[in-house]
N, C-alpha and C positions, 0 to 999 in steps of 0.2 A: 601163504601157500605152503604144503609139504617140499621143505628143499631136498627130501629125498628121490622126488619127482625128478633132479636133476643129475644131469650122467656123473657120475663119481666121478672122474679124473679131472672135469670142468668143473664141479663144485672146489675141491682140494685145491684148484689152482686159483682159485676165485680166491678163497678162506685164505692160503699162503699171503695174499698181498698186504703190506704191514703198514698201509693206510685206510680209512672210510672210503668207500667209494660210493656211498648212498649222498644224492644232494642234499643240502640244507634246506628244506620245503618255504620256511620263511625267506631266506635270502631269492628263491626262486621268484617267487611269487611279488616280493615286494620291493627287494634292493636286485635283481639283476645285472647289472651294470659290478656289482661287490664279484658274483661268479665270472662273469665276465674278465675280469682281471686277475681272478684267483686261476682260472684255466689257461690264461696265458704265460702267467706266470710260475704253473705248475709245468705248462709243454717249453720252457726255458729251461728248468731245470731237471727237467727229463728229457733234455734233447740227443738226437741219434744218431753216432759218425755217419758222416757222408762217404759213401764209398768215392773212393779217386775218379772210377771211370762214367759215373753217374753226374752231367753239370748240371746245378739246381740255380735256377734263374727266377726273377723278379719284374713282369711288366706289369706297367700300371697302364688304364684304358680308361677315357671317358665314359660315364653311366650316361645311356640315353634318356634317364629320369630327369637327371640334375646338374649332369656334368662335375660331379665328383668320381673320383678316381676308386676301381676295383683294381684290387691285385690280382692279377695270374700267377700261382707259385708254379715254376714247370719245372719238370723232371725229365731231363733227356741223355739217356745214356750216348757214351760215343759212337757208338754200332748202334743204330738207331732203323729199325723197317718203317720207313717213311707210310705205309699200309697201317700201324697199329697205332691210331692214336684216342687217347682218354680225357671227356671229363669230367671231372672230379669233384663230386660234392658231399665234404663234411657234415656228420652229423654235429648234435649237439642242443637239440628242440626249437631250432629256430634261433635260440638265446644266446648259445654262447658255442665255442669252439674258434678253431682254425688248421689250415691246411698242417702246419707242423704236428701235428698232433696224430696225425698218421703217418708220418715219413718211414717209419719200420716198414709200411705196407706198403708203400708206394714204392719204395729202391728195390723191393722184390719184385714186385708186378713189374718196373722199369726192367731191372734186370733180367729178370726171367725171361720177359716175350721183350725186348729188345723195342720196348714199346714208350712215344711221349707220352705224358701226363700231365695235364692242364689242371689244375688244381686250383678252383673259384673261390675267393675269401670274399663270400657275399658277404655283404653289409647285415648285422644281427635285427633282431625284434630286443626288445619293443621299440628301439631310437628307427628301425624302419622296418616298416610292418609290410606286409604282402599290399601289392606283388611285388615292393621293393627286392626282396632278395632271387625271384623269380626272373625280372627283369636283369640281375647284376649277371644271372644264370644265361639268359637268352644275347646278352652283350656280349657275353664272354665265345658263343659260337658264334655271331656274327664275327666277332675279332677273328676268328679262327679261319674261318671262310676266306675273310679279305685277306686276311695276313699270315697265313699257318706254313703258305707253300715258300714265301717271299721270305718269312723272319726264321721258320722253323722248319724246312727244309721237306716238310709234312703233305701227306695228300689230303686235301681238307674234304674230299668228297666222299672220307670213307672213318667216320667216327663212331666210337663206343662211347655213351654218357651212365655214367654210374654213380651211388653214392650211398650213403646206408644213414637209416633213419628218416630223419625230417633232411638231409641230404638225398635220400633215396626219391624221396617225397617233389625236392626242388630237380633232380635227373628226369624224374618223369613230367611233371608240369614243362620245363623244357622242350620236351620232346615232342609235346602235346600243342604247344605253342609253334614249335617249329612245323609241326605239319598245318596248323591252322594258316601259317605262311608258305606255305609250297616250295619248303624246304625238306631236300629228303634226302640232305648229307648222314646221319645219323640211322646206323646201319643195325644197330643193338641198345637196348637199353637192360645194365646188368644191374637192380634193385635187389640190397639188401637191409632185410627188415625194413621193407618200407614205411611211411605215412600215407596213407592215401585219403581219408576223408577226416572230417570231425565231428562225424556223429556221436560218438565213443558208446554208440550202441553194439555195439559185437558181444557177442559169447563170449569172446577171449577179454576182452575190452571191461567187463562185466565180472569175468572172474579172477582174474589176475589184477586185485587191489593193493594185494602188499607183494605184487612181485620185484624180486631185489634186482638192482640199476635201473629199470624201468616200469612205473605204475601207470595205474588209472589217474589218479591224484595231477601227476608230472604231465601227464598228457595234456588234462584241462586245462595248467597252467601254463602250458606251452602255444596251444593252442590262444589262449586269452590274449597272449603276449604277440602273438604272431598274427590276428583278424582283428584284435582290439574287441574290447565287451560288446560294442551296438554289433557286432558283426560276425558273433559267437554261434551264433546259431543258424546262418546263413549258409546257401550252397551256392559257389561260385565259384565257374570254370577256373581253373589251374590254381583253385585250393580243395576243391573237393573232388579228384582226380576220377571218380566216377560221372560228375557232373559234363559229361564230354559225350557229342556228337559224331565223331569220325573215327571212332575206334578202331574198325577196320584199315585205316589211313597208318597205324602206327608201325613201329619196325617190329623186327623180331627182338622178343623179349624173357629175359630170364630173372624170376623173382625167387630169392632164399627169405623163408619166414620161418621163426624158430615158436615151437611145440609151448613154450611155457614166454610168450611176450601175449603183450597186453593186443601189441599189433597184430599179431598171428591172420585173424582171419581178416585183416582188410586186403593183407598181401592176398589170399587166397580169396575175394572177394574179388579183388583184380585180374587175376591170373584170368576166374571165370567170365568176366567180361570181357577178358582179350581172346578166349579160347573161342566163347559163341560169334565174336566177329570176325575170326578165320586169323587170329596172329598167331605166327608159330612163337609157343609159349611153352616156355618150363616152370616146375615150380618144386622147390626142396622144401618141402617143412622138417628141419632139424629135428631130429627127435631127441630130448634132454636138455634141446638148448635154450637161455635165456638172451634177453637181448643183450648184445654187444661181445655176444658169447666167443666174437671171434678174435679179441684182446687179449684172449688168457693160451696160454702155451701148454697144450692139453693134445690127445688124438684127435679129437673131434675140432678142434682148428684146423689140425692138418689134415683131415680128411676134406674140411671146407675149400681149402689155401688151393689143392690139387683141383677139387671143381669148377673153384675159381678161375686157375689161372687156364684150364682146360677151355672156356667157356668164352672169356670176356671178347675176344676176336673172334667167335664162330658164326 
């Protein structure tokens, strides 16, 4: 693609960082498991002071799958509004990531709106493939429900699920699932650059083949890693987030999708099936930004940072 397409101050800050930030397409696709531990142990040694008045805690929860244990990372300032609570799903395509890996963003959000943050370290693809990580996602609100008021002082009947990327992707399957159980603690869902289906038939999808941090390429193999091949080409409920019956059923919902990702129009394909079945919906298409756009320390983050924080409680 022309990088000139993208907002000058986000490109230069992109350009400034004095490592690759393009994955290894082989390692992707074949050793996984090698990214997997090269991303933990990159978010080790780019770990982020804790501020004092922010306590960050560790519960682990039985999976209703298996009875293996999920982590809850949570984030709860001491002045806490028991009213504002998050959760939190990491991107990363399914494959790899974890909650540290945002904690610059999370002690802001914490801090800012005086808000908890439940933060899910689903279990990855390929070692567990959908709806494994969906499920670790829907555990983690039921824990929330039974226990949010008792262990974290929280009002469980009044939550925001977010999360960007194929986190974005697992916030709304969630959501989607919760209302298929007549559950309707879950009051916002606040997606950024979402996943929502895998067709990878989009416009954007289609034209953004060598776009930089996220391709066409990264997509399929994320996808591959997270359905498994027999299952590649299949639409099924809470992995292909259009494939859904009660739309009208779901909360109010705010989606940022950025001008130059590959994802661009599925967020905007969403937006319009929540709009036709009456959800009050937002939707920012970023103009100049690329996926992940919201990493780099630029105006255009901070224009985002204020929408954001404007936004995820309303």
């Amino acid at each position: 693609m022309d990088l000139n397409r993208i907002n000058k101050e986000l490109r230069a800050s992109i350009e400034s960082v004095p490592y690759s930030l393009e994955l290894d397409e082989n390692l992707f696709l074949n050793a996984p498991e090698i990214l997997q531990k090269e991303r933990i142990e990159f978010t080790k040694a780019h770990s982020v002071k804790q501020p004092a008045h922010i306590k960050v805690t560790d519960i682990f929860i039985p999976s209703s799958v298996d009875g293996e244990k999920i982590r809850l990372h949570i984030y709860q300032p001491e002045k806490f509004n028991r009213n504002k609570t998050l959760i939190y799903f990491h991107g990363g395509g399914y494959v790899f990531g974890l909650p540290e890996q945002v904690d610059s963003q999370m002690f802001e959000i914490a801090e800012g709106l005086q808000a908890t943050i439940i933060s899910v370290d689903y279990r990855l693809s390929p070692q567990h493939r959908f709806p494994v990580p969906v499920l670790d996602g829907f555990d983690a609100l039921k824990w929330l429900i039974d226990n949010g008021e008792t262990q974290l002082g929280i009002d469980p009947g009044n939550v925001t699920v977010s999360g960007a990327s194929a986190g974005g992707h697992l916030a709304a399957s969630v959501t989607q699932m919760a209302v298929d159980q007549n559950i309707d603690n879950i009051k916002h869902q606040f997606l950024l650059y979402p996943v929502i289906h895998n067709r990878l038939n989009t416009s954007s999808m289609k034209e953004f083949t060598d776009s930089p941090l996220w391709s066409r390429r990264y997509a399929e193999i994320a996808w591959q890693h997270f359905l498994g091949k027999e299952n590649i080409d299949k639409c099924v409920t809470y992995s292909d987030l259009t494939h859904y019956r009660n739309f009208s059923a779901l909360p109010q919902t705010t989606i940022v999708a950025c001008e130059l990702d590959p994802l661009r129009d599925e967020g905007i394909e969403y937006s319009q099936l929540l709009y036709l079945a009456g959800v009050a919906t937002e939707l920012w298409v970023v103009p100049g930004a690329v996926h992940v756009f919201d990493l780099f320390d630029c105006p255009l983050t901070d224009e985002y940072k204020k929408f954001m924080m404007n936004k995820l409680f309303k």
